[in-house]
Structures are given as structure tokens and as C-alpha cells.
C-alpha positions in Angstrom: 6.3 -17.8 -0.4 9.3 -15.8 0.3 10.5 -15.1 -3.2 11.2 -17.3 -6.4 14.5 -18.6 -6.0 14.7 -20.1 -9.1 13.0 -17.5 -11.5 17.0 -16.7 -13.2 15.7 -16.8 -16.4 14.7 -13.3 -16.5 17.1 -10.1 -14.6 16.4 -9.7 -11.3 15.7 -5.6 -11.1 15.0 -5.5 -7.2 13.8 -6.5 -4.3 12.0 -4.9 -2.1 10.8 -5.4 1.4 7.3 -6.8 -0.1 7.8 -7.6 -3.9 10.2 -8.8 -6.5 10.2 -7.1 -9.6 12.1 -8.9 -12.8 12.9 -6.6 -15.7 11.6 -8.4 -19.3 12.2 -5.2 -21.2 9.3 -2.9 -22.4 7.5 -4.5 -19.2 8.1 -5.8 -15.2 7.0 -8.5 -14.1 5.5 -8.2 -10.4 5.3 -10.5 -7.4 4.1 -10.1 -4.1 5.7 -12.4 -1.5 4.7 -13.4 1.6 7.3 -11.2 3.8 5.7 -8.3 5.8 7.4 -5.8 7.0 6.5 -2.6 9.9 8.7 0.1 10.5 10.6 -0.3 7.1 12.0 -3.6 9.0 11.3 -6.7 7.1 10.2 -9.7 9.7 12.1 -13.4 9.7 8.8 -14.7 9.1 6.2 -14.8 6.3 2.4 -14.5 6.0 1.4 -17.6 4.3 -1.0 -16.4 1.3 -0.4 -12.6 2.3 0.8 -11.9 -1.2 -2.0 -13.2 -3.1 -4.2 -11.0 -1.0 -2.2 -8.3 -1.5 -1.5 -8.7 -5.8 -5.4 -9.6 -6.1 -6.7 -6.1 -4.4 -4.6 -4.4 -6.2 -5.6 -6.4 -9.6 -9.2 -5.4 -8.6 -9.2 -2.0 -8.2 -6.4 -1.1 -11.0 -9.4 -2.7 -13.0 -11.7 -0.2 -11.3 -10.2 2.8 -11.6 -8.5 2.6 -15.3 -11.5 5.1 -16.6 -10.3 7.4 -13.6 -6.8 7.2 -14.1 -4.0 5.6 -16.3 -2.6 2.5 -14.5 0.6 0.3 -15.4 -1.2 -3.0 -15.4 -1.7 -5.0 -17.9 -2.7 -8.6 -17.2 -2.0 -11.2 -14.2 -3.4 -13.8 -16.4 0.0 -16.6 -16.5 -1.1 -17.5 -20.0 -1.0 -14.2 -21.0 3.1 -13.8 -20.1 5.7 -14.4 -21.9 6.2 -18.1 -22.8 8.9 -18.5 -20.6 7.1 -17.8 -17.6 4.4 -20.0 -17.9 6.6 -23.1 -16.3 6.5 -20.8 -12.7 2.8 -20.8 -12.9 2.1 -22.4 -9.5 4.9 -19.7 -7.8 3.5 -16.6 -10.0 -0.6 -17.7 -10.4 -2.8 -14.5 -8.0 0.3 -13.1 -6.4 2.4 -11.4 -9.9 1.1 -9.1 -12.2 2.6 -7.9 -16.0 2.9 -3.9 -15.9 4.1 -1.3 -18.5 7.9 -0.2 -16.8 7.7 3.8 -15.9 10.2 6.2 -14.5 9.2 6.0 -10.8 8.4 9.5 -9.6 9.6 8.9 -6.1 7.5 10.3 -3.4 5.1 8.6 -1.6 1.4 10.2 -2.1 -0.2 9.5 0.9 -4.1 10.9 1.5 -5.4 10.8 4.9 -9.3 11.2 5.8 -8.6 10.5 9.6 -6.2 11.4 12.4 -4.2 8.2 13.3 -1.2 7.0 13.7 1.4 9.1 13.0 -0.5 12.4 12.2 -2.0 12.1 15.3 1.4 12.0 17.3 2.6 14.8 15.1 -0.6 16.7 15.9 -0.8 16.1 19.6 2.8 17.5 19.7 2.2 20.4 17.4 -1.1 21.3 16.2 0.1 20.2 12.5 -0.2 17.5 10.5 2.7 17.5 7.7 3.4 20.9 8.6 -0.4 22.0 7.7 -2.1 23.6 11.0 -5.4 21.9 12.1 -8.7 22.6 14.4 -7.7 22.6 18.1 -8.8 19.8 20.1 -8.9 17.4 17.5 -9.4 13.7 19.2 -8.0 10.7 17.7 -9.6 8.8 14.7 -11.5 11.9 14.5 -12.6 12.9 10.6 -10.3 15.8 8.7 -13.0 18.8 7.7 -11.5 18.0 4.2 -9.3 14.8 3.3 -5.1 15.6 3.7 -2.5 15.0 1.2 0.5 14.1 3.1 3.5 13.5 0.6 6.7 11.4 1.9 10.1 10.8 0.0 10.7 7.5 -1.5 13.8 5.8 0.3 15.2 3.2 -1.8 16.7 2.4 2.0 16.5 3.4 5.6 13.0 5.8 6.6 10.8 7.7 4.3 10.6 11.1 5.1 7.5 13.4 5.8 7.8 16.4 3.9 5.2 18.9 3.0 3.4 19.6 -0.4 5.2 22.9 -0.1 8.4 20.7 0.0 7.1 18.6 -2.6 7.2 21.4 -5.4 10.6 22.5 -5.1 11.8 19.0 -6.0 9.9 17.5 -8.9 7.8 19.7 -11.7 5.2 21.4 -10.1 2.5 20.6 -13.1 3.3 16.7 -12.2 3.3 17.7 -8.1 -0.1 19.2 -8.5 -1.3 16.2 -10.9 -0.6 13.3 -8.6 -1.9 15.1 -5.4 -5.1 15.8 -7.4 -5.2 12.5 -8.5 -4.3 10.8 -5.2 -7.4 13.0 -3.6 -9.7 11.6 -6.5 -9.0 8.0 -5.8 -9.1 8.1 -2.6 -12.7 10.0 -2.1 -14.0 7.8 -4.6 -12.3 4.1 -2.3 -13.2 6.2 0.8 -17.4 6.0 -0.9 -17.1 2.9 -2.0 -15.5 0.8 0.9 -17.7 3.1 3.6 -20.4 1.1 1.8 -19.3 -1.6 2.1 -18.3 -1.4 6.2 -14.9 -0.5 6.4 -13.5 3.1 6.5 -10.8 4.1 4.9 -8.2 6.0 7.2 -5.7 6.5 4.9 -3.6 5.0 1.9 -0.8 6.0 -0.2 -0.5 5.5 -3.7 2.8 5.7 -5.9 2.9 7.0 -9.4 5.4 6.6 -12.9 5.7 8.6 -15.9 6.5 7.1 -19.7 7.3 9.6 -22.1 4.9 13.2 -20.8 2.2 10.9 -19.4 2.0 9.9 -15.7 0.5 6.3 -14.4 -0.7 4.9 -11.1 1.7 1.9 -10.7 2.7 -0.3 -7.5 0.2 -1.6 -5.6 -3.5 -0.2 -5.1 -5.9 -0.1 -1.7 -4.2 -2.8 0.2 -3.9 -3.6 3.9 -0.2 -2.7 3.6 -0.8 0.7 2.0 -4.0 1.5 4.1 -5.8 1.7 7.1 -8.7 0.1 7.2 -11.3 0.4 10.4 -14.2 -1.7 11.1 -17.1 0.9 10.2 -19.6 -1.0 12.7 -16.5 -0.2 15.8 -15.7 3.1 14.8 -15.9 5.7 17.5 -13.6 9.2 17.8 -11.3 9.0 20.5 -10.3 5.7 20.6 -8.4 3.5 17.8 -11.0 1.3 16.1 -10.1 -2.5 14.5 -8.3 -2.6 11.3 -8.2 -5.4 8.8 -4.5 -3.8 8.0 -0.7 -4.1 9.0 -1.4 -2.2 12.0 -1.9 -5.2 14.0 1.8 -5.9 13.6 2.8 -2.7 14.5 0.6 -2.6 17.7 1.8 -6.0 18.4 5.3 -4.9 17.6 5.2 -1.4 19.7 3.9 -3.2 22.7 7.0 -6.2 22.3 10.0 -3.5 23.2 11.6 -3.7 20.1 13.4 -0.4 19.0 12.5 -0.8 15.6 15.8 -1.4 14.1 16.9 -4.5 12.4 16.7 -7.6 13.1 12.9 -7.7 13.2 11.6 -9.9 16.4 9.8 -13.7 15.5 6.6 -13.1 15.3 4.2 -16.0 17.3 2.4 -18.1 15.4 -1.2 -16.6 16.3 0.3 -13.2 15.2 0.8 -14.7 12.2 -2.8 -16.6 11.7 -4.2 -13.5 13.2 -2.2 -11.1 10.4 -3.6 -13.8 7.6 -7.1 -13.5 8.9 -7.7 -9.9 9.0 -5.8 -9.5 5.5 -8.5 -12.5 4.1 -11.3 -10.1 5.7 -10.1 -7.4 3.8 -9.9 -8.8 0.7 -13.0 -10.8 1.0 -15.1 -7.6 1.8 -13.7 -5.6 -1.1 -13.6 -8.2 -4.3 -16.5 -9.6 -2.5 -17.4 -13.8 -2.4 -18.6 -14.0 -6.2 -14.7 -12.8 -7.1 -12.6 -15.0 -4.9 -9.9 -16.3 -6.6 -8.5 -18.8 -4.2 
């Protein structure tokens, strides 16, 4: 599913390159579509099912974490939306979610436990990661001593930007800056436990964050294989780049095309796209686990 094209009885607030979000008010309603995007580059072509992969993870584990840390969900259950919605249930059922609207705070809070991607290019180049100096001779996929809060702006177009924590407090309320980077650590040792457990290792992830009124919530989405690296524990080895049931399949496959990264986005082959689908469904599978499928 690309989007809902007939969904015009609510306001359309945005779109962005994953989900649609409609405005009812007091609350948003969220969907995930099927588009995927790599590079901030959304493709011509969709993941069948990708987006109720995506919405259900994120269901799951803002369930969870709720004791840990306010969240802006508050149902996915259809029945449970306004009365006006329930005719879309077949476009909206596993892939929307009702959430509490908040004042986006926008930086992206990224936490990494591993050097990949692009700390690792940043590191081979300078011996930093996010402008925070690291251990010399640090290999790739190799553990951080202590996990690393790496914040990024929040580009409503174009590139995110890097920036450091130092950066970070000169541009929103310290108090808030040292909340959500406290928090983001927190939920991500206690993902980084629990999915280690369960055979994947958690790389990295970024989580996003709102406020209402004085109090701050975890809002977007939550843990998923577009927000996170996730390695197959049992290939894991420092050095070398282990298997990932993420979107870095598309952006190996995409870096090894020739495309510059700019739009338009290249088709992707069918088997890149069964191949996406399948490690996303791995994902998911391992973390709700097979009692909790929903479809």
C-alpha cells in the first residue's frame, strides 16, 4: 500500500517518506505505507506488507516500555477510532495507529552500541564519532566501551544533519536535551538486553520524542528495521559487517548500483524487493515472537 487515496474525510497533516499522518484534532491518526526509502530518497517501488511490519513493532514495544517512559500511543484497535474511520478498516487494520498529537522536538536521538555505518566512516577518517574522540584502532562492528548518543537535526526536507550533544544544548532547553538523551540511553540498553536474547544485536536505533504541555513523550515509531540496525547475533564477528534483518540491505544494494543518491531513486528488482520483505518478516517474527503474529 502506497498511501490511502481516498482517506479525505479527515485533513491530511503530512506525508512523509514512510507514513501519512491525518490530523482528527486532540489526536493523529498514523499509517505506515509500504514505500521505503535509503538516503532520504523515497524508491518508485513499495515493499508489499512492509508497513504492517513496521506499525506492529512499534505497537509492541510502545506497549513494553509505557512503565519506562510516556509514549503517544494510544490504541491501533480500528474499533477503537473514531466512527468514521472504521469504513477504511481493511487499508488502516496492523499498519495505523491512534496517538496523543505533541509538539515534535525535532532532533533525531540516535544511540549507537556499535561502530557501523556511518560512524565508522566518520571514525576511520577522524578518530571521532559525532565529534566525540574514541579508542585508536577501533575495527568495524566492534562494541563502544559505553553505548553513544549521537543526536541529528530533524529535516522536514533534504539531509539530516550530525551534530553533537554539545550542539544539541545550545538549540533546545538543556533540561529537555539531557532528558531525551537519558532516556534514549535507557531504552536502548534495555532493547539492546532483550533482543541480544533473543539473537539479534542491536547496532543502533533512533528514537524521536514530543512534548504536551511541560511533559515529554516517545512518539513515531519504536525498534524497527527502518530505525535500527539489526545483526544476526549467531554471524556477528568485529571486523567485518554482519547480516541485518534491516534497511541496510537496500542501501548495500543501492551503494553497489552507482546511483549518486539523489532523486529519482533507481527500480528496485523484484528479488530485492522479496528479499527486503523477508528479512523485515524475520525481524518482526523474532521480536513479537510466533504466539503474537498478527497477520
Amino acid at each position: 500500500m502506497d498511501s490511502i487515496k481516498d482517506l479525505t474525510i479527515v485533513n491530511r497533516h503530512f506525508s512523509g517518506k514512510v507514513r501519512d499522518i491525518y490530523d482528527l484534532g486532540d489526536t493523529l491518526l498514523i499509517v505506515t505505507s509500504d514505500r521505503i526509502s535509503a538516503f532520504d530518497v523515497v524508491f518508485p517501488n513499495i515493499i508489499p506488507g512492509k508497513g504492517k511490519i513496521l506499525n506492529q513493532i512499534s505497537v509492541h514495544f510502545f506497549k513494553e516500555t509505557s512503565n519506562m517512559m510516556a509514549n503517544h500511543f494510544i490504541t491501533d484497535e480500528v474499533s477503537e477510532y473514531p466512527t468514521d474511520l472504521h469504513q477504511f478498516r481493511d487499508e488502516l487494520e496492523y499498519r495505523s495507529m491512534l496517538v496523543k498529537k505533541t509538539r515534535v522536538i525535532p532532533f533525531e536521538c540516535i544511540v549507537r552500541g556499535y561502530i557501523t555505518g556511518s560512524a565508522w566512516k566518520e571514525y576511520k577518517k577522524t578518530g571521532m564519532v559525532n565529534g566525540i574522540k574514541q579508542p585508536e584502532n577501533m575495527l568495524e562492528s566492534q562494541r563502544f566501551a559505553e553505548f553513544v548518543f549521537t543526536p541529528s537535526t530533524k529535516a522536514e526536507e533534504g539531509h539530516d544533519e550530525n551534530i553533537s550533544y554539545e550542539e544539541m544544548l545550545t538549540r533546545i532547553d538543556p533540561y529537555i536535551a539531557e532528558e531525551i538523551k537519558k532516556k534514549s540511553i535507557e531504552l536502548y540498553s534495555y532493547a539492546h538486553k532483550l533482543l541480544n536474547e533473543k539473537g539479534i544485536i542491536l547496532a543502533d536505533t533512533k528514537f524521536e520524542f514530543g512534548t504536551i504541555n511541560s511533559d515529554i513523550y516517545l512518539i513515531d515509531e519504536m525498534l524497527t528495521p527502518d530505525s535500527s540496525r539489526f545483526w544476526d547475533k549467531a554471524t556477528y564477528k568485529i571486523g567485518d559487517t554482519p547480516l541485518s534483518f534491516d534497511k541496510q540491505y537496500i542501501r548495500d544494494f543501492t551503494e553497489n548500483s552507482g546511483w549518486n543518491k539523489r532523486p529519482p531513486a533507481p527500480e528496485l528488482p523484484d528479488n530485492v524487493i522479496k528479499k527486503t520483505y523477508d528479512k523485515y518478516y524475520e525481524a518482526y517474527r523474532i521480536i513479537v515472537g510466533e504466539g503474537n503474529l498478527k497477520f
